[in-house]
C-alpha positions as CSV (number, residue, x, y, z in Angstrom):
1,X,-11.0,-73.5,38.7
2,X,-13.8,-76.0,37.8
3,X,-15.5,-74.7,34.1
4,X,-18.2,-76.2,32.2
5,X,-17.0,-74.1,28.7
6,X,-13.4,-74.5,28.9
7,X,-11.5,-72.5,26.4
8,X,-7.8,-73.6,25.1
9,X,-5.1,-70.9,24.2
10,X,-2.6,-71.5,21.0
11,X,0.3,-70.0,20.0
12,X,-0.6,-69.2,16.0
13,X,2.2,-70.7,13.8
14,X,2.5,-69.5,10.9
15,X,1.0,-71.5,7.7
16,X,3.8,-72.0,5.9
17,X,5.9,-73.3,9.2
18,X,3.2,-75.4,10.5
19,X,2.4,-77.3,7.7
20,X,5.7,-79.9,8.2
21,X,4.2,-80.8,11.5
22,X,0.5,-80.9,10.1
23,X,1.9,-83.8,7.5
24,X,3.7,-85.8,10.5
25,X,0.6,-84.8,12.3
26,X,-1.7,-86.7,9.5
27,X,0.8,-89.3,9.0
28,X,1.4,-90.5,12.6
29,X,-1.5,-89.3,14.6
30,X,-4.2,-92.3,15.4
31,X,-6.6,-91.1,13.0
32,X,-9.5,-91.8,15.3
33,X,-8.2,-89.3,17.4
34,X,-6.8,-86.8,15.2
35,X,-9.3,-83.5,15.1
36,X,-7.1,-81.0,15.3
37,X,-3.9,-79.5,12.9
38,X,-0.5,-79.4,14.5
39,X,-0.5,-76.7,17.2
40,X,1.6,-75.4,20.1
41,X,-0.8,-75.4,23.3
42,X,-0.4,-72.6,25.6
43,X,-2.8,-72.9,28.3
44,X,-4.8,-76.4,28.5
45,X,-8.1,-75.1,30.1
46,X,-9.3,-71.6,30.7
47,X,-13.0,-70.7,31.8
48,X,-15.3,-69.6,29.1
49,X,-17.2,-68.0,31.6
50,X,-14.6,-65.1,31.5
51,X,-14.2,-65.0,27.9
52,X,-14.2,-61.2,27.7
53,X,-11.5,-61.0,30.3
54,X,-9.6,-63.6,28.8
55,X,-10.0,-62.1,25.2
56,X,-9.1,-58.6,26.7
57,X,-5.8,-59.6,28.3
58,X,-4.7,-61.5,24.8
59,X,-5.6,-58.6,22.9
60,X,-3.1,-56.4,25.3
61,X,-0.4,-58.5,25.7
62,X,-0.6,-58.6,21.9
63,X,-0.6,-54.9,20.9
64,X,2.6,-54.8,22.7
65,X,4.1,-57.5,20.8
66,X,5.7,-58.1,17.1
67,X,5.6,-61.5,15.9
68,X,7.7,-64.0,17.6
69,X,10.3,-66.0,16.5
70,X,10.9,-69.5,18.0
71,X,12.9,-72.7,16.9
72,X,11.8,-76.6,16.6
73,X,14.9,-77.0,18.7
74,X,14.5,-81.1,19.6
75,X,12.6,-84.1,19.3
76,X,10.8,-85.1,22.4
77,X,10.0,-88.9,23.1
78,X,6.4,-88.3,24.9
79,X,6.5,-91.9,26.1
80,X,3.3,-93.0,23.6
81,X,4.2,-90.6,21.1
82,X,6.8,-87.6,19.6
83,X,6.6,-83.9,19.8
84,X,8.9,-81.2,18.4
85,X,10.3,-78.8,21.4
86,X,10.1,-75.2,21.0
87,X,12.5,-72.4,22.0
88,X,12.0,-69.1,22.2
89,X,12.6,-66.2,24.9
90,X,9.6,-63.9,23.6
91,X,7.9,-67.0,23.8
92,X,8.0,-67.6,27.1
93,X,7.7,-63.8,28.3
94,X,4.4,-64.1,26.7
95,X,3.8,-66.6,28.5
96,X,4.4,-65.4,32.1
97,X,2.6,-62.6,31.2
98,X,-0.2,-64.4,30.6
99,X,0.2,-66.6,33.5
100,X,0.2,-64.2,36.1
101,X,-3.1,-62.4,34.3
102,X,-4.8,-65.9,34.2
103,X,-3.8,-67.4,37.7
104,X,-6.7,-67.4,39.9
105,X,-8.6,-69.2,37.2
106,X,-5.3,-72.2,36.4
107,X,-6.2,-75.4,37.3
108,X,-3.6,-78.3,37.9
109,X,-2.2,-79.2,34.8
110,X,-1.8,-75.3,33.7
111,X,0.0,-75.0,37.0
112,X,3.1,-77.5,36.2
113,X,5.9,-76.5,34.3
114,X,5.2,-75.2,30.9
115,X,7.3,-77.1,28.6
116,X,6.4,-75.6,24.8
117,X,5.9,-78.1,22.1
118,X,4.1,-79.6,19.0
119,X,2.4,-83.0,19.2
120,X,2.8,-85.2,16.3
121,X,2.2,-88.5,17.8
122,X,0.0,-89.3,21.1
123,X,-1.5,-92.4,22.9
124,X,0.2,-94.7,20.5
125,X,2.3,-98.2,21.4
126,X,5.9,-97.2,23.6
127,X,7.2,-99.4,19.8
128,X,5.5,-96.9,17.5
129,X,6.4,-94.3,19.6
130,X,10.0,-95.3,19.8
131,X,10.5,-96.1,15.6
132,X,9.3,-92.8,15.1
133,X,10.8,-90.9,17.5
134,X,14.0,-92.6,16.4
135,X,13.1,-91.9,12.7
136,X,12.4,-88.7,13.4
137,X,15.5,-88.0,15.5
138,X,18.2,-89.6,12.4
139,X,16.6,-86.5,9.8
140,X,15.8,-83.5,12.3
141,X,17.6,-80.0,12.1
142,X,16.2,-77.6,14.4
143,X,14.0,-75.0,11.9
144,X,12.5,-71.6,12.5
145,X,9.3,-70.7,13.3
146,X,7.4,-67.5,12.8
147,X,4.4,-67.1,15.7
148,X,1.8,-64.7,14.2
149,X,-0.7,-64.2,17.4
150,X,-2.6,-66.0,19.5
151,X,-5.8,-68.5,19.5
152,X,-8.5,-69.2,21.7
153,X,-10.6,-72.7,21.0
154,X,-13.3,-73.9,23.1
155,X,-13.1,-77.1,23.8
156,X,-16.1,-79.8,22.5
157,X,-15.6,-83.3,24.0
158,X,-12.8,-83.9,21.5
159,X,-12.7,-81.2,18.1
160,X,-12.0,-77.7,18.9
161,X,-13.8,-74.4,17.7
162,X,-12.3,-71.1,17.1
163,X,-14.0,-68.7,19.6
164,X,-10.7,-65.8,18.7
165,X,-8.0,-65.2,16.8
166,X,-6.0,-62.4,18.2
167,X,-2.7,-61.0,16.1
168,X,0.4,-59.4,17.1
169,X,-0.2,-56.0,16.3
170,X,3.1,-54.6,16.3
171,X,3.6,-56.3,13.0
172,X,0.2,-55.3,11.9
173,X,1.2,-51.7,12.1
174,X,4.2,-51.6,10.2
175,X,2.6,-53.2,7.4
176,X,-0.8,-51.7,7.1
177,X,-1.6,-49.4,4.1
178,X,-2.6,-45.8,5.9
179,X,-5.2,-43.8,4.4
180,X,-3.9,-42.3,0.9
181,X,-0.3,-43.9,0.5
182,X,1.4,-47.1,0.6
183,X,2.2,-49.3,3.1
184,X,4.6,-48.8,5.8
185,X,7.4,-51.9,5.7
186,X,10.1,-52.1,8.3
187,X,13.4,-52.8,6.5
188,X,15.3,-53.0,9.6
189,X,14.2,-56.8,10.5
């Protein structure tokens, strides 16, 4: 589906996760082109002309959801730059759930094969690609990821604005203070 307001859909990674890729992000990103933190893209272009719908399917595909645990299993050699795979079952449910919500409106690229990772590197030299990819490679050990929710960003020519920010609620629940006593924690995790 052709859109003039395209909207782009991000798995949130936690702060405290993403901010290893955010450095490599900083540190090997062409910084002419670097407008955006370390992210894990979802869906490349929905239309913001359904933003309502769009927001109401994230927000029920959420409520049904705790937050998702996923791995930086490998590092990926993009060809002109690295990304870090991620793994994760719950991940990919998600995923097709929201796939088969958002269909009529997928365009060509959101059609292929979704293959979930974090960009540190992009449209650098095969050589630059290659050191760090082989740097990169030497040190890695896969590391755990926490997924908090899901964000939508409409797209501007280049930077990205928040339009939503939707959060697994399951997780929300457990730990929200009710009315007159203390929280509720889940010690069974």
């Amino acid at each position: 589906m052709k859109t003039r307001k395209p909207l782009i859909l991000t798995a949130r990674i936690a702060e405290i996760d993403l901010e290893i890729f955010d450095r490599l992000r900083n540190a090997h990103f062409p910084s002419e082109r670097n407008f955006l933190r370390a992210h894990l893209t979802m869906f490349n272009r929905l239309p913001g002309e359904h933003l309502e719908r769009i927001v109401g399917e994230l927000q029920a595909a959420a409520t049904k959801r705790d937050q998702i645990r996923a791995q930086a299993a490998s590092v990926r050699h993009l060809g002109a730059g690295v990304a870090f795979t991620i793994r994760s079952l719950e991940l990919e449910d998600l995923y097709a759930e929201l796939k088969r919500a958002f269909m009529p409106w997928l365009g060509g690229q959101d059609m292929q094969r979704w293959q979930p990772h974090i960009t540190v590197q992009n449209r650098v030299s095969r050589s630059a690609a290659d050191t760090l990819h082989r740097q990169l490679t030497h040190d890695f050990k896969p590391r755990s990821l926490t997924l908090e929710g899901l964000d939508l960003w409409r797209y501007l020519g280049g930077p990205w604005q928040l339009e939503r920010a939707v959060c697994f609620e399951i997780s929300a629940l457990r730990t929200a203070p009710l009315a007159g006593s203390a929280a509720i924690v889940d010690d069974h995790r």
